[in-house]
N, C-alpha and C positions, 0 to 999 in steps of 0.2 A: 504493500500500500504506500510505503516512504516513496519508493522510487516512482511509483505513480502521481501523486503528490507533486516530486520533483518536477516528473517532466511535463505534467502540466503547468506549476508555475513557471518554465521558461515558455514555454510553449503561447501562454495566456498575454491577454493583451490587458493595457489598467482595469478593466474592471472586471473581468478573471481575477487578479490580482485581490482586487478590493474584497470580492466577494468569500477569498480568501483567507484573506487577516479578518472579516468580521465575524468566519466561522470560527477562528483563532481567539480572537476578542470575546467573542460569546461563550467558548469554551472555560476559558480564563476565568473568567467573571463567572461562567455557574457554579467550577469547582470551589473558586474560593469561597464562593458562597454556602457552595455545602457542606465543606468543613468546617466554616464559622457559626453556621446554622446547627449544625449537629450536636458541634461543643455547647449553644447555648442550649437549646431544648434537652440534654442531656442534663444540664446544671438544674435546668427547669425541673423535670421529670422528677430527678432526686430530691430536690428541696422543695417540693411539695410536699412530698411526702413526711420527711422530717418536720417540717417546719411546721406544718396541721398539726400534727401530735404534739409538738412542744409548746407550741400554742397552749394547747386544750388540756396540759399537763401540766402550767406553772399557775403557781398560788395565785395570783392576782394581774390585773390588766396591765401593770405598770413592767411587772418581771415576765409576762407570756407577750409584749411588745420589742423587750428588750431580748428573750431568746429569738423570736423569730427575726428581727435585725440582723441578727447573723448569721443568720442559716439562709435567708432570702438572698443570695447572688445576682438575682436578674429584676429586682426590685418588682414583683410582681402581688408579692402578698400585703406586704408594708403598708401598699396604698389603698388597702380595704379595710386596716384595722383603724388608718387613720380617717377615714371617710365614714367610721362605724360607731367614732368617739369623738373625732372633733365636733364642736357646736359651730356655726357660722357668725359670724359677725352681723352684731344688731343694728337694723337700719340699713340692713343689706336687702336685696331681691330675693338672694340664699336662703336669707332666713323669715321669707313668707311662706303662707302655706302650711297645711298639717303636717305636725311633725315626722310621723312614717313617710309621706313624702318627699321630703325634705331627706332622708335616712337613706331613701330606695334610689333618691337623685346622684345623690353623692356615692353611691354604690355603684350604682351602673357606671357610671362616669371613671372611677377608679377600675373596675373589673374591663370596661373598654380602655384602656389607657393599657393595663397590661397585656390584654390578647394582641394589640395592635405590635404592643414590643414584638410578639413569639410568633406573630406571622410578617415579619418581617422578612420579605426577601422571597415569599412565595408568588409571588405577581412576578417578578422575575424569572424565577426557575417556571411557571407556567408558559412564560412567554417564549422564552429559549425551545423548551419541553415543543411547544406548538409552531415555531416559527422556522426552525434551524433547517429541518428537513426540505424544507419551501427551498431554503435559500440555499441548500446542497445543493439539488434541485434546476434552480435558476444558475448555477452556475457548471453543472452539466450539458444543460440546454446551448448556455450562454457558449463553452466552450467546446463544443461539436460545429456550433455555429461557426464561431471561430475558427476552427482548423480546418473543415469542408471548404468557406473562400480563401484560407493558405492555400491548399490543396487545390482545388479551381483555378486560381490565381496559378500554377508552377505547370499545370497541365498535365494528363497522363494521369486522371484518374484511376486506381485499381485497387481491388481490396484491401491485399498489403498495404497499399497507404494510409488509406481511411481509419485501419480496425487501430492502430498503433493510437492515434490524437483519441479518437471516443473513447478507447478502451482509459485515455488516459484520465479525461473530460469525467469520466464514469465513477471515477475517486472523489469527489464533488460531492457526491448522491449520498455513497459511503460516508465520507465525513460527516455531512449533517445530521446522518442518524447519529454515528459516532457522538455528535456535539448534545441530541436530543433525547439520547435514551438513557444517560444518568441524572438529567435534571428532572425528566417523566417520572424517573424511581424515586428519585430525593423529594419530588416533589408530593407523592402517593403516602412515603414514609412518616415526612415531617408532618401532613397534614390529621394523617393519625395521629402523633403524638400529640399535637397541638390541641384534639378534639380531647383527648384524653385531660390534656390541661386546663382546655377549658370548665370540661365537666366538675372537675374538682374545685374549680376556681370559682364557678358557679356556687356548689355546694355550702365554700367557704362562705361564700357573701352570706348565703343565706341563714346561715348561721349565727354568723355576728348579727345580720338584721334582727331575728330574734332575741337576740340576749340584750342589743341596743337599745330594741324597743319597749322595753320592761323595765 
């Protein structure tokens, strides 16, 4: 496949080329994303876990804030014990209205602030996942195009000629799956996990809203 690769980028003319480094580019960009996305839902994952129970195991609101502060790495839960206890400032908007709603505001508000962190970067890897292929694709097309008027252009068409440039043009197609089918998995993966984090996260709100409300 390198040497296929190779002899198409001499072979390709700028936008061969282009089409090239942005299958390069897009690759780039997905993985580092999904090492960087993995390591944080992974912190995620764990410190939900812990962090709930240590919560719901220390004596009082002031020491089960203070354990989950440091067990919370991705600042996900922090912002619902505070949303759960703070009161709002009077003479504000914040604080019209029945107090559970006032409670359920501040809640959602904080529980979307978190989920937004942990799907960070999936709009990305879905676009890649859906796009990359196209743009293999368009540059197999683009680059059979291309080498049929070389080929036209020097005369003496005959198979041997032809099959050498498409066969090469044909690595294009490959790469894009290449660039499209670990952002598709990463993509399939993190989304489970993320739903799993939700649910929990959910749960928690609902919790504190109970005990806030009383």
């Amino acid at each position: 496949m390198m040497e296929g690769f190779q002899g198409f980028w001499f072979q390709a003319d700028a936008i061969g080329r282009a089409v090239a480094l942005l299958l390069l580019l897009m690759s780039i960009g997905a993985w580092v994303l999904i090492i960087w996305k993995g390591w944080v839902l992974r912190r995620a994952v764990s410190d939900l876990r812990r962090g709930v129970d240590a919560f719901w195991n220390a004596p009082d609101r002031a020491a089960a804030r203070a354990r989950l502060a440091t067990l919370d790495r991705e600042g996900v839960l922090v912002p619902l014990v505070d949303a759960a206890f703070t009161q709002p400032d009077a003479g504000t908007l914040q604080s019209h209205g029945a107090v559970e709603s006032q409670l359920t505001r501040r809640l959602r508000d904080a529980l979307h602030g978190g989920l937004a962190h942990l799907q960070m970067g999936q709009v990305f890897l879905a676009s890649v996942g859906a796009t990359a292929p196209f743009v293999g694709l368009f540059g197999t097309v683009w680059g059979i195009y291309h080498a049929l008027l070389g080929i036209a252009t020097a005369g003496g068409i005959t198979i041997e000629k032809v099959a050498g440039p498409v066969g090469e043009a044909l690595v294009m197609t490959a790469a894009g799956l290449a660039v499209a089918i670990p952002a598709v998995l990463a993509y399939n993966v993190f989304g489970k996990w993320i739903g799993a984090c939700e649910a929990d996260l959910e749960g928690f709100a609902h919790d504190l809203r109970e005990i806030a409300s009383h």
